[in-house]
TORLOTI-64992 format. One record per residue (C-alpha): residue number from 1; x, y, z. Coordinates in pm, 1 decimal. Example, Ala and Ser with C-alpha at 12.3 -4.5 7.8 and 13.67 -1.06 7.14 Angstrom:
2
num: 1&c1: 1230.0&c2: -450.0&c3: 780.0
num: 2&c1: 1367.0&c2: -106.0&c3: 714.0
REM end
This chain:
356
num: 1&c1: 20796.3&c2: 8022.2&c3: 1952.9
num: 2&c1: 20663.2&c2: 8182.6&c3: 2290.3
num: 3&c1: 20915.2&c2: 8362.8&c3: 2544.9
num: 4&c1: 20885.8&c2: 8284.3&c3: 2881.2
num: 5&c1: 20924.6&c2: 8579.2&c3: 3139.8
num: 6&c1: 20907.3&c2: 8566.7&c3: 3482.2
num: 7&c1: 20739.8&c2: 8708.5&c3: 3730.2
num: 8&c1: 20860.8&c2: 8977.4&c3: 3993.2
num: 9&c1: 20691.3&c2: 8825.0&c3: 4278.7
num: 10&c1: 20850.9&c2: 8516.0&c3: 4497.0
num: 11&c1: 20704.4&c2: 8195.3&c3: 4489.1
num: 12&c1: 20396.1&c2: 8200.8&c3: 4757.0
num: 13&c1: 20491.7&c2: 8058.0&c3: 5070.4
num: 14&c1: 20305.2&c2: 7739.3&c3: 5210.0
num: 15&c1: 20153.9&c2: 7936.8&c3: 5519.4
num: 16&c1: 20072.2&c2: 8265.0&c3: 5627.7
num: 17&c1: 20224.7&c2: 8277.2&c3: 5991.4
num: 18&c1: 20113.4&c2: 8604.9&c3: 6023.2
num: 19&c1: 19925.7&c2: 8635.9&c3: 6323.7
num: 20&c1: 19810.8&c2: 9001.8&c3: 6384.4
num: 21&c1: 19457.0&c2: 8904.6&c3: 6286.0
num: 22&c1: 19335.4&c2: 8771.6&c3: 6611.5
num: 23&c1: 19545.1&c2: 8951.9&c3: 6836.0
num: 24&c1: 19286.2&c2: 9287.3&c3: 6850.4
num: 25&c1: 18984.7&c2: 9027.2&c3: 6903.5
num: 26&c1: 19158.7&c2: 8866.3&c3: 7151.2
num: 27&c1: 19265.3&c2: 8539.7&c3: 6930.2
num: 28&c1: 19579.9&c2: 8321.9&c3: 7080.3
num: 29&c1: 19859.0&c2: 8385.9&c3: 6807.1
num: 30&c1: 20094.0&c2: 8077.2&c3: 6699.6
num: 31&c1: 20343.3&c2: 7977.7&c3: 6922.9
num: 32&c1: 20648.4&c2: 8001.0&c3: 6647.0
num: 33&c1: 20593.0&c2: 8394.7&c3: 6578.5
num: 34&c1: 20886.4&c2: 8527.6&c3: 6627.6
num: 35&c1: 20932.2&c2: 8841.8&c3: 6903.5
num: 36&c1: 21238.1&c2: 9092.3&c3: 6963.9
num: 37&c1: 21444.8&c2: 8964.1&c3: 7211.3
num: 38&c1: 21346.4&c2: 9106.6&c3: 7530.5
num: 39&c1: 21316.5&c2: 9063.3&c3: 7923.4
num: 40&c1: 20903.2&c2: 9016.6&c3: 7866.5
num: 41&c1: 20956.8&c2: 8725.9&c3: 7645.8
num: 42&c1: 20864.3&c2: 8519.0&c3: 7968.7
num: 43&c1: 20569.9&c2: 8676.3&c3: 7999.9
num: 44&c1: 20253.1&c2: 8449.4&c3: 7916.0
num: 45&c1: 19961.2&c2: 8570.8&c3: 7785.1
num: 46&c1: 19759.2&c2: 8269.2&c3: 7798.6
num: 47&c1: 19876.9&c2: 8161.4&c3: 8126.1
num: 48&c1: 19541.8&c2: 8145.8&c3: 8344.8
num: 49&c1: 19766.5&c2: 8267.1&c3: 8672.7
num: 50&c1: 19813.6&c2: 8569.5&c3: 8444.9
num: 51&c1: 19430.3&c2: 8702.9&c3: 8357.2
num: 52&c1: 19377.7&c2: 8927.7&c3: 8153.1
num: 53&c1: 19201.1&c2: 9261.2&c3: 8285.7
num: 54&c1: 18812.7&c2: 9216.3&c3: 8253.0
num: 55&c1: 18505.6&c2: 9441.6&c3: 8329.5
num: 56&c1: 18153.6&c2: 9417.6&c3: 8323.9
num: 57&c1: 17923.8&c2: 9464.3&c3: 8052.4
num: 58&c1: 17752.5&c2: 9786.0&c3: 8025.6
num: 59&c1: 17411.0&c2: 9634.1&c3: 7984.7
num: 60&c1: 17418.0&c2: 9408.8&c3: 8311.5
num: 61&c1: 17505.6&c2: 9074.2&c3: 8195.0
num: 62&c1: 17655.1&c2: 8818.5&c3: 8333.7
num: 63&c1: 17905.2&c2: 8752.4&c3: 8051.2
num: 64&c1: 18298.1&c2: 8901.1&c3: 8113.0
num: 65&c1: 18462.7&c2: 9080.9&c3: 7828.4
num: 66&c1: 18851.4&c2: 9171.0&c3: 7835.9
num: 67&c1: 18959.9&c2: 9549.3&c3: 7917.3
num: 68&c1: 19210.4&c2: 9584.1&c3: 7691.2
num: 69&c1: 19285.0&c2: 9967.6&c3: 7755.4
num: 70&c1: 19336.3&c2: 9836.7&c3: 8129.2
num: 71&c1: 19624.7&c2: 9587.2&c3: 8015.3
num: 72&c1: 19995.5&c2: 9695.9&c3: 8159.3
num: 73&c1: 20227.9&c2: 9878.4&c3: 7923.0
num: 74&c1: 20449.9&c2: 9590.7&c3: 7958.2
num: 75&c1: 20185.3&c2: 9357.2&c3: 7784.3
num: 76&c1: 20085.1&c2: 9601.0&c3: 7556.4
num: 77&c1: 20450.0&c2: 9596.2&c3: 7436.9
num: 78&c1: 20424.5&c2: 9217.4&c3: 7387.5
num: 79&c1: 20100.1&c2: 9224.2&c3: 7229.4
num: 80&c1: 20183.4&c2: 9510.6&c3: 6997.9
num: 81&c1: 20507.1&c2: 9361.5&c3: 6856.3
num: 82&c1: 20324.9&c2: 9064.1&c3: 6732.8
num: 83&c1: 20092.3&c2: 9293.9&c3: 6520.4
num: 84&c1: 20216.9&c2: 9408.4&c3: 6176.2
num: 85&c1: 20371.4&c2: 9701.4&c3: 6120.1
num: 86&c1: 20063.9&c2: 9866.1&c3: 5902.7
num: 87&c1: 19842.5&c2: 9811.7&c3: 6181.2
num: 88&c1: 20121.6&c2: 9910.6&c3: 6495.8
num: 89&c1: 20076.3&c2: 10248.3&c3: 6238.2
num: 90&c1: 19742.1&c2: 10235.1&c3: 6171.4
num: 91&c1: 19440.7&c2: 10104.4&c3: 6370.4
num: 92&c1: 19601.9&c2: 9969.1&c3: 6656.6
num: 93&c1: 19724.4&c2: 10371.7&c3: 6769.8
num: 94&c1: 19377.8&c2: 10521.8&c3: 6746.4
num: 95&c1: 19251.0&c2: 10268.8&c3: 6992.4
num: 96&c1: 19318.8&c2: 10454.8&c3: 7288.9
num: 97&c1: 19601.9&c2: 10719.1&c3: 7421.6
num: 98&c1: 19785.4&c2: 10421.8&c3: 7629.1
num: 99&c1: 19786.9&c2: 10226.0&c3: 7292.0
num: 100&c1: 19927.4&c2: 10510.1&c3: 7135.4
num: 101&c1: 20164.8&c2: 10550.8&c3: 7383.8
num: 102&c1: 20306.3&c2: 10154.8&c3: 7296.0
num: 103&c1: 20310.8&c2: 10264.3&c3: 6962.5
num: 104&c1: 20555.1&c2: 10509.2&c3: 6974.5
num: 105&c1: 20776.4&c2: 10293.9&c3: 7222.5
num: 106&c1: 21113.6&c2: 10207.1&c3: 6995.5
num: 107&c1: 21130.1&c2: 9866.8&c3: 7108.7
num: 108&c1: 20841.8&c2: 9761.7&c3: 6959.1
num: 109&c1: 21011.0&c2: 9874.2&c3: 6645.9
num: 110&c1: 21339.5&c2: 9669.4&c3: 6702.1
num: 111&c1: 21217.5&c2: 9414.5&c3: 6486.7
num: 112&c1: 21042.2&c2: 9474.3&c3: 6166.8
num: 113&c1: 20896.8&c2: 9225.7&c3: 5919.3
num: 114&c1: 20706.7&c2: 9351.5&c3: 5628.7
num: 115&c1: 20642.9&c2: 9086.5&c3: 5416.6
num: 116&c1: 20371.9&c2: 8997.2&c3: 5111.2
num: 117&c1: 20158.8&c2: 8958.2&c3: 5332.4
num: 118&c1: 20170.0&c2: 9240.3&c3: 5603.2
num: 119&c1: 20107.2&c2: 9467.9&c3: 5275.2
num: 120&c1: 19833.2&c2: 9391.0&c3: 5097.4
num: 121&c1: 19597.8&c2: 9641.5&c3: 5195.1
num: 122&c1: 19853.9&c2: 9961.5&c3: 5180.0
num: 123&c1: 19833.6&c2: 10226.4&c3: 4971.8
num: 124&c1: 20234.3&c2: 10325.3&c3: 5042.1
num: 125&c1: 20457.5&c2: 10058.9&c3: 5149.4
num: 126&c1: 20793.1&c2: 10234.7&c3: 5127.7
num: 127&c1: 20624.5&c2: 10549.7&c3: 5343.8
num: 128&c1: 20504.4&c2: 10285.8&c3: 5597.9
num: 129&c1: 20889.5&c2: 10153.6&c3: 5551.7
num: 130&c1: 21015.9&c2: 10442.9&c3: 5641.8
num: 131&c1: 20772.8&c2: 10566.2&c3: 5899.5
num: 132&c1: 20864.9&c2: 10189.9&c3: 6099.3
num: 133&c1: 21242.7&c2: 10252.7&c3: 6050.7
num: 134&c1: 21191.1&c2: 10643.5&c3: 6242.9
num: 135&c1: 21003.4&c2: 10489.6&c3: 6475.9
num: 136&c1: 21281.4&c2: 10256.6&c3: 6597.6
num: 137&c1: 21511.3&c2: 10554.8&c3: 6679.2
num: 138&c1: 21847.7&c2: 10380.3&c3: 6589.1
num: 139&c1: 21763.1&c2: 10067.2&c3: 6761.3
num: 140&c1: 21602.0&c2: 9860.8&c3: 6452.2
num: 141&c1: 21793.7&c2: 9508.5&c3: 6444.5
num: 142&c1: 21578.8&c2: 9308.2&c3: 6199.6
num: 143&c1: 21449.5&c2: 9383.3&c3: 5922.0
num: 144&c1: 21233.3&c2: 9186.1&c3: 5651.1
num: 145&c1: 21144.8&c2: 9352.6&c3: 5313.9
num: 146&c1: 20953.0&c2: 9098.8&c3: 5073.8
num: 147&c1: 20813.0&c2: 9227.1&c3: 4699.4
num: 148&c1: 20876.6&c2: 9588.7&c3: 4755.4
num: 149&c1: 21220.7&c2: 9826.7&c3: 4828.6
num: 150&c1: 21420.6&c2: 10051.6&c3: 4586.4
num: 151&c1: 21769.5&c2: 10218.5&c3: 4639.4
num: 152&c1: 21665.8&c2: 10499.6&c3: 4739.4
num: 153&c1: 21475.6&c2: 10331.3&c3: 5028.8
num: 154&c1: 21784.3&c2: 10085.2&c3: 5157.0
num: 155&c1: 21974.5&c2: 10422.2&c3: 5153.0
num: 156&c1: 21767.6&c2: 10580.5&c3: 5399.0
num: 157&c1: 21720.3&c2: 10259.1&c3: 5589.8
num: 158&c1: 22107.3&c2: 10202.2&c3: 5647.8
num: 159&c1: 22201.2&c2: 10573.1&c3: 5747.3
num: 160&c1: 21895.1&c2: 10561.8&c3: 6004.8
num: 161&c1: 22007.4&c2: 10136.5&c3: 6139.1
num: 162&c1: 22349.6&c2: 10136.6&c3: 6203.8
num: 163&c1: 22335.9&c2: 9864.3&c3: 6470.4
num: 164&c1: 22126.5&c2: 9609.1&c3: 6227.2
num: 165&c1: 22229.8&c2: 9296.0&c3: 6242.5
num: 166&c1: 21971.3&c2: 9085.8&c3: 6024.3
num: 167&c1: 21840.8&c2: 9198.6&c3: 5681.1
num: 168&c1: 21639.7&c2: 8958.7&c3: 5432.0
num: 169&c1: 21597.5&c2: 9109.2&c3: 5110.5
num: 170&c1: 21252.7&c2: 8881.8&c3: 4917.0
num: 171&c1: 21196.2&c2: 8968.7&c3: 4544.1
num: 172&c1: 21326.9&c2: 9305.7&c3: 4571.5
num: 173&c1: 21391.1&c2: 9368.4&c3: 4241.7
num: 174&c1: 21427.8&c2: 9766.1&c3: 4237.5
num: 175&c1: 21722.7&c2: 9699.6&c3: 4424.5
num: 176&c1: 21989.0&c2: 9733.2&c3: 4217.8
num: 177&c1: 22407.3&c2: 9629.0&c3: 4265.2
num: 178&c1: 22543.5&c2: 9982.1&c3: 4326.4
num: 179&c1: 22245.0&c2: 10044.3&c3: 4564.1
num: 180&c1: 22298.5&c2: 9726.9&c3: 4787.3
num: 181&c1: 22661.0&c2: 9810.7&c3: 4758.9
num: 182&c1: 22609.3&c2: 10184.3&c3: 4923.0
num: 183&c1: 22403.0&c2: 10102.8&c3: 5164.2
num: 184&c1: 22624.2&c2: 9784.9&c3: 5289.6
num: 185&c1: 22842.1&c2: 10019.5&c3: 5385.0
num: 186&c1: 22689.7&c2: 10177.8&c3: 5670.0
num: 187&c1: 22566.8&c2: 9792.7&c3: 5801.8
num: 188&c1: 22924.3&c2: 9704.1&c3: 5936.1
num: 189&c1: 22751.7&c2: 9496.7&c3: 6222.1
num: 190&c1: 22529.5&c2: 9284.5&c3: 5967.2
num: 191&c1: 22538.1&c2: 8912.8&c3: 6106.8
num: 192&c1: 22259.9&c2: 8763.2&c3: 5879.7
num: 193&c1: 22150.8&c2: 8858.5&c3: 5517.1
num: 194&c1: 21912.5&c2: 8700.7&c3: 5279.3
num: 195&c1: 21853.7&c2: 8768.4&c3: 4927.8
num: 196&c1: 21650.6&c2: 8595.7&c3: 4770.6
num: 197&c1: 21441.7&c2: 8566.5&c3: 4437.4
num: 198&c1: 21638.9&c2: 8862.7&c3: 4311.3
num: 199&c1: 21821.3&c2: 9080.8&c3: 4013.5
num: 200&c1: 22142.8&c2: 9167.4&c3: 4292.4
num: 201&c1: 22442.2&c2: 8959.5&c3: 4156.0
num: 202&c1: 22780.3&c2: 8873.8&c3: 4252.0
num: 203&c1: 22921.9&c2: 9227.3&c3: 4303.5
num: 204&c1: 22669.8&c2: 9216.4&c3: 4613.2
num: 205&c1: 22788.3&c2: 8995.7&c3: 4729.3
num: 206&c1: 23133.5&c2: 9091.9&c3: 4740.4
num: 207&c1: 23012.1&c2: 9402.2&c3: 4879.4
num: 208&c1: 22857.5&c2: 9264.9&c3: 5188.7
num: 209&c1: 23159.9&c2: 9005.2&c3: 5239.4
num: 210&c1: 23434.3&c2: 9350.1&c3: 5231.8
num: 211&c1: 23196.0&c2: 9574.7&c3: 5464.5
num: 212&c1: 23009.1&c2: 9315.9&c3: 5680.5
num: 213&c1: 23318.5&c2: 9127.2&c3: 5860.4
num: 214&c1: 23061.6&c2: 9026.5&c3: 6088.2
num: 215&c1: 22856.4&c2: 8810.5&c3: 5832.3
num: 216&c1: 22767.0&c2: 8465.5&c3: 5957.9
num: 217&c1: 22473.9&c2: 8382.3&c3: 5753.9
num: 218&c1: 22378.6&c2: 8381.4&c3: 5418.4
num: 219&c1: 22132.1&c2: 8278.9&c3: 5229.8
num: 220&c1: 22075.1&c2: 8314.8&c3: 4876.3
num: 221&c1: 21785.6&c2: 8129.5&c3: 4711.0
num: 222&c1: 21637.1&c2: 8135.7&c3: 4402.3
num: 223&c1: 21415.8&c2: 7880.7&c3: 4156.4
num: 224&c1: 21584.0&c2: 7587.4&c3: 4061.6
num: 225&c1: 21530.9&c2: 7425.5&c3: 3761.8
num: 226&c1: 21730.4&c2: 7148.0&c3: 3513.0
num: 227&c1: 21669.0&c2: 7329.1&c3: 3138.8
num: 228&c1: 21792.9&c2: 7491.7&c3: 3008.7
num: 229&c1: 22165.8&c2: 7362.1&c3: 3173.5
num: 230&c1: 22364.4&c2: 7691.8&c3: 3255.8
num: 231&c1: 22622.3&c2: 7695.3&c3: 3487.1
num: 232&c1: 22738.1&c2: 7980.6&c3: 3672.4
num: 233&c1: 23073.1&c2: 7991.8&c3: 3963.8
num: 234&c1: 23062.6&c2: 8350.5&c3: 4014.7
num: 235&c1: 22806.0&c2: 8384.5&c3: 4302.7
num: 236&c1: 22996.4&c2: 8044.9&c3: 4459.5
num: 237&c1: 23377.9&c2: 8243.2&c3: 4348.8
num: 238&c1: 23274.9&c2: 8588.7&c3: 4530.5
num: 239&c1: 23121.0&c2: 8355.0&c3: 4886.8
num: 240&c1: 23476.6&c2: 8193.0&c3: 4931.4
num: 241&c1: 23672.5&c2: 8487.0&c3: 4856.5
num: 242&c1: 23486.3&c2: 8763.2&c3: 5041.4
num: 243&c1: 23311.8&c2: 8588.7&c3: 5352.7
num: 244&c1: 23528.9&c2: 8363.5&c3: 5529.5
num: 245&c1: 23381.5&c2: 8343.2&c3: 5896.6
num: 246&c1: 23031.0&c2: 8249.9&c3: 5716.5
num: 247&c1: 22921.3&c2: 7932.9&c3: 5954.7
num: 248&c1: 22586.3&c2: 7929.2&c3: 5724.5
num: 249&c1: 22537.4&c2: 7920.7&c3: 5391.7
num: 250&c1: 22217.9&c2: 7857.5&c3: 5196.1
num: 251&c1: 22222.5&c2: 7862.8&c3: 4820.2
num: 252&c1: 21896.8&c2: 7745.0&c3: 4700.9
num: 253&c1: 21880.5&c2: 7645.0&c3: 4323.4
num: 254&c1: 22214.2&c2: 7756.1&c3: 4268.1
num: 255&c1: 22369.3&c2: 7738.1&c3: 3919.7
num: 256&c1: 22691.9&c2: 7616.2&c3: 4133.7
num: 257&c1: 22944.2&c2: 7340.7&c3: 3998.8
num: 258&c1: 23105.3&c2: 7103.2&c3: 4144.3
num: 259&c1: 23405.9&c2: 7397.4&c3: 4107.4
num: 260&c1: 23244.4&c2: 7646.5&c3: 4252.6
num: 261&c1: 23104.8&c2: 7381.8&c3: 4565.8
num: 262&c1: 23499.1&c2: 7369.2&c3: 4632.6
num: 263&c1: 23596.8&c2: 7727.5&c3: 4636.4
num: 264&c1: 23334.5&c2: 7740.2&c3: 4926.9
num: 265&c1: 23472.9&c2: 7457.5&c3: 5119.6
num: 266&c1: 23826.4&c2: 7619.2&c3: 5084.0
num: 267&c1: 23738.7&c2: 7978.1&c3: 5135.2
num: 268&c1: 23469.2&c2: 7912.7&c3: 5386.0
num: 269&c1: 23690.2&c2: 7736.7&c3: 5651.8
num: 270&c1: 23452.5&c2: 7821.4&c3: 5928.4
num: 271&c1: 23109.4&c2: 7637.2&c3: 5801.2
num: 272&c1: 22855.1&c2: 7417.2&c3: 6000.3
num: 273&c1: 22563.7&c2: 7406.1&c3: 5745.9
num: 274&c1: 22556.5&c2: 7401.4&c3: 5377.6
num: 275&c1: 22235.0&c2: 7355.4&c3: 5211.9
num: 276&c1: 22260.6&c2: 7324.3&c3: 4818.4
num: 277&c1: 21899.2&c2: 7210.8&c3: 4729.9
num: 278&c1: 21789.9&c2: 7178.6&c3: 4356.8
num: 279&c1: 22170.5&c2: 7273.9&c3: 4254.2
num: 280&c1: 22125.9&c2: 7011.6&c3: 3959.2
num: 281&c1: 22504.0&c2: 7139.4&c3: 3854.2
num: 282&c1: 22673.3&c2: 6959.9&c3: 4196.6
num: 283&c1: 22771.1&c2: 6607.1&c3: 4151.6
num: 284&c1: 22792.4&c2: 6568.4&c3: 4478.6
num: 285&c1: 22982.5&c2: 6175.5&c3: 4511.0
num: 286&c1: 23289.5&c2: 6045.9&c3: 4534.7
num: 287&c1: 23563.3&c2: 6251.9&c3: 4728.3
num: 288&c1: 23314.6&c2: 6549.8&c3: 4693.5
num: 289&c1: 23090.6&c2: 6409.8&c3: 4871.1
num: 290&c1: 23312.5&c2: 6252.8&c3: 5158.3
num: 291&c1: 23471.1&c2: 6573.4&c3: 5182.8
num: 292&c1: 23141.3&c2: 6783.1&c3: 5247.1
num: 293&c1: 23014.9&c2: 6538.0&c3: 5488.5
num: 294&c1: 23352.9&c2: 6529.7&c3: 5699.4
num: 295&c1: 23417.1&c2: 6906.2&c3: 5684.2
num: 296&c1: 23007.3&c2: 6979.3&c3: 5679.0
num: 297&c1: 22813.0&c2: 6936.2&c3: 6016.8
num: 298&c1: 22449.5&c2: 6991.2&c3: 5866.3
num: 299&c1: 22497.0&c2: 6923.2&c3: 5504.4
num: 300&c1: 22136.7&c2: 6914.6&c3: 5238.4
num: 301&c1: 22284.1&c2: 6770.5&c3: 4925.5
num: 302&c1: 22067.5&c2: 6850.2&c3: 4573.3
num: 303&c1: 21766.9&c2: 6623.9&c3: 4549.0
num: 304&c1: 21691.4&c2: 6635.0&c3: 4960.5
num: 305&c1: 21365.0&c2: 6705.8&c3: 5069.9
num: 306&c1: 21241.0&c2: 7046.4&c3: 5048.7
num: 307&c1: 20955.8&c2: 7002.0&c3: 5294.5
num: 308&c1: 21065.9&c2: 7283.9&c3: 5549.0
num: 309&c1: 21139.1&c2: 7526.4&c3: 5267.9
num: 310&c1: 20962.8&c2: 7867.6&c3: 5334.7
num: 311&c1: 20891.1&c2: 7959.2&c3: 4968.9
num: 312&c1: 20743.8&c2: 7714.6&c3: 4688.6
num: 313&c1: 21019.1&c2: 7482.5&c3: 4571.0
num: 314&c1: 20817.0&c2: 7350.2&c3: 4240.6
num: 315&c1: 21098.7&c2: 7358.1&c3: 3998.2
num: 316&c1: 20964.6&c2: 7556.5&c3: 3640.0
num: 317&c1: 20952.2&c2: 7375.1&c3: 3321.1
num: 318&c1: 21091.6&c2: 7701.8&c3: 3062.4
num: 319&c1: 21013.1&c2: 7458.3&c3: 2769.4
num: 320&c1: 20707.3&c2: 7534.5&c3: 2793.0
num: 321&c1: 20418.2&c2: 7858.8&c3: 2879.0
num: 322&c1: 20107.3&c2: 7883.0&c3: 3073.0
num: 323&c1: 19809.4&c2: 8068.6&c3: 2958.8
num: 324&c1: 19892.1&c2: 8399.8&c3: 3160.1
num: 325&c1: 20251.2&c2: 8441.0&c3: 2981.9
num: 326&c1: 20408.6&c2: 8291.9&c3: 3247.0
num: 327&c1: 20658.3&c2: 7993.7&c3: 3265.0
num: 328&c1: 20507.0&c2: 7668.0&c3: 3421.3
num: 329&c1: 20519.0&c2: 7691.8&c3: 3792.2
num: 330&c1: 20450.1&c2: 8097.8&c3: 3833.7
num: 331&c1: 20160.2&c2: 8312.8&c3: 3833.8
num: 332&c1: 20002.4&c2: 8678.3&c3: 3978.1
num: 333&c1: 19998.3&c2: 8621.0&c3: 4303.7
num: 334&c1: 19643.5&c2: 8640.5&c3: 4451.5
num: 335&c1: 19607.9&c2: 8977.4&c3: 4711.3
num: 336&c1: 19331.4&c2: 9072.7&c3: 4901.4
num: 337&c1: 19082.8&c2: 9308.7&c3: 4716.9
num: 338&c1: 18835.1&c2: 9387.9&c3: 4983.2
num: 339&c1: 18890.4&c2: 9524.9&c3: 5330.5
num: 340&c1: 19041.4&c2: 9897.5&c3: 5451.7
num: 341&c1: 19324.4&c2: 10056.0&c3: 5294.7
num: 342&c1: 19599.7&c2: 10228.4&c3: 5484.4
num: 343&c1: 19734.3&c2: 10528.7&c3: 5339.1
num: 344&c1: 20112.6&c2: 10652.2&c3: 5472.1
num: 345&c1: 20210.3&c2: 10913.9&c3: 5268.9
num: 346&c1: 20373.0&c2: 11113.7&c3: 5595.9
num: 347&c1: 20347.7&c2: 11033.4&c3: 5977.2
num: 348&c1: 19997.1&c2: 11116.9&c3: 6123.9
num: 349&c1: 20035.1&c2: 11233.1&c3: 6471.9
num: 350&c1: 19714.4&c2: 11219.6&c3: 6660.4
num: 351&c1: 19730.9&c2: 11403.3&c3: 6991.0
num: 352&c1: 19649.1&c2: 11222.7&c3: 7254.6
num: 353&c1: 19400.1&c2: 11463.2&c3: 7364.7
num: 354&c1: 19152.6&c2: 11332.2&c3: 7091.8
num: 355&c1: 19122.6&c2: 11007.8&c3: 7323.9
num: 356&c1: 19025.5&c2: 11225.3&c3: 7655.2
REM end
């Protein structure tokens, strides 16, 4: 009889939001990427009261082309923290010495987001890690980590972000218990934390409720599925004893009982949304359900739509075994083989006399 494993990589998302590709050709980027908070954010690119500097072809012609080394620092900050972080390190830097310049700027670095995605053409991704968490200086405040991290790495991270206040942890499967658990430690203004699609279990989680006392978010997702039946309270037991003020909880596939759905509503007191998607193991009717809807502001009950769902919701079938070894519903996740490579085993600097 086959064995099903599973794969360390999280289910592929629907879209790739990333929008650094266009930004360097001049592209408009989507109008949900998110940016730091910031005084700029009013700032419109596309706005045509708001041109863009332009200059005129060296061969005479008649047709414009934008001077991007003549843009403002100020929208080179805006423009830069919608690029990736491999490219903020990489090609965007040896444009010019004012790009350079932006590049080293900290906020810029307040937010970063290195997801599947952002990746697939580095050689390094923990020394580009690294190299974006220096480059914040203290000030990083989000940060996104999706098919790649190790203890050692959140170590460094924490000791170096003291004033973080969002951390989403994707298929991060070198990150172990006692690792998470260290490195909480030093994140005692955390507000938001997701783990997802991960080997981190309840102790965690009890962790981050004892060191965090400013959690307010959670989310902790994983694949749902209905066989083999195995239910499981501790994750649900550790929520409603160690994070009271949570006001959001998400618990995707969840092997959560009805017992374990009313430790939260008794130890979570403080909760406006509860989404328990593809937990087959809630019953949710009768007084359950009455209850979760009265105490419950935004409540997603088992079987509700998973339409806005970042990641792919398909639910496995483990009775059975694709070609590849995989169970039904998983497989190698298809990267980018052609292109450039960015290497960043230490911190290139690049005077800015080689742009003179």
């Amino acid at each position: 009889m086959a064995t099903s494993t599973t794969t360390s990589t999280p289910p592929r998302r629907r879209l790739n939001t990333n929008p650094h590709a266009r930004i360097l050709h001049g592209g408009a980027t989507s109008s949900s990427a998110s940016t730091p908070c910031s005084p700029l954010k009013k700032l419109n690119l596309m706005d045509p009261q708001q041109p863009l500097p332009q200059k005129q072809p060296l061969d005479g012609g008649s047709a414009l082309v934008r001077d991007w080394a003549g843009l403002s620092p100020e929208l080179l900050s805006v423009i830069m923290a919608h690029l990736s972080p491999a490219d903020r390190l990489g090609i965007a830097q040896l444009v010019c010495s004012s790009w350079r310049k932006v590049c080293r700027d900290p906020y810029i670095w307040r937010s970063v987001d290195i997801s599947h995605y952002s990746w697939e053409r580095v050689t390094d991704v923990e020394a580009l890690c690294a190299q974006a968490v220096d480059r914040s200086c203290g000030g990083l405040v989000s940060l996104s980590l999706e098919c790649f991290g190790s203890d050692k790495l959140l170590a460094d991270i924490a000791s170096k972000s003291g004033q973080l206040k969002r951390l989403r942890l994707v298929s991060c499967h070198e990150v172990s218990d006692q690792g998470f658990s260290t490195a909480v430690q030093k994140l005692l203004f955390l507000e938001e934390l997701e783990i997802s699609y991960s080997a981190l279990s309840k102790d965690a989680l009890v962790a981050a409720g004892q060191y965090c006392p400013f959690l307010k978010s959670l989310k902790l997702n994983q694949a749902g599925y209905r066989r083999p039946r195995i239910e499981n309270d501790k994750e649900a037991t550790a929520i409603a004893e160690n994070m009271p003020g949570l006001r959001h909880l998400q618990v995707f596939g969840n092997k959560l009982t009805n017992l374990g759905l009313e430790a939260i509503l008794n130890g979570c007191r403080h909760l406006e949304s509860l989404d328990i998607r593809q937990c087959f193991n809630v019953n949710l009717e009768g007084d359950l359900e009455k209850r979760c809807r009265r105490q419950i502001k935004q409540l997603r009950c088992p079987f509700d739509s998973t339409d806005d769902y970042p990641y792919n919701p398909e639910i496995p079938d483990y009775g059975s075994t694709d070609e590849d070894g995989y169970p039904s519903g998983f497989s190698d996740p298809e990267l980018s083989t052609d292109g450039e490579y960015y290497g960043f085993s230490g911190d290139s600097e690049v005077s800015d006399e080689e742009f003179n």
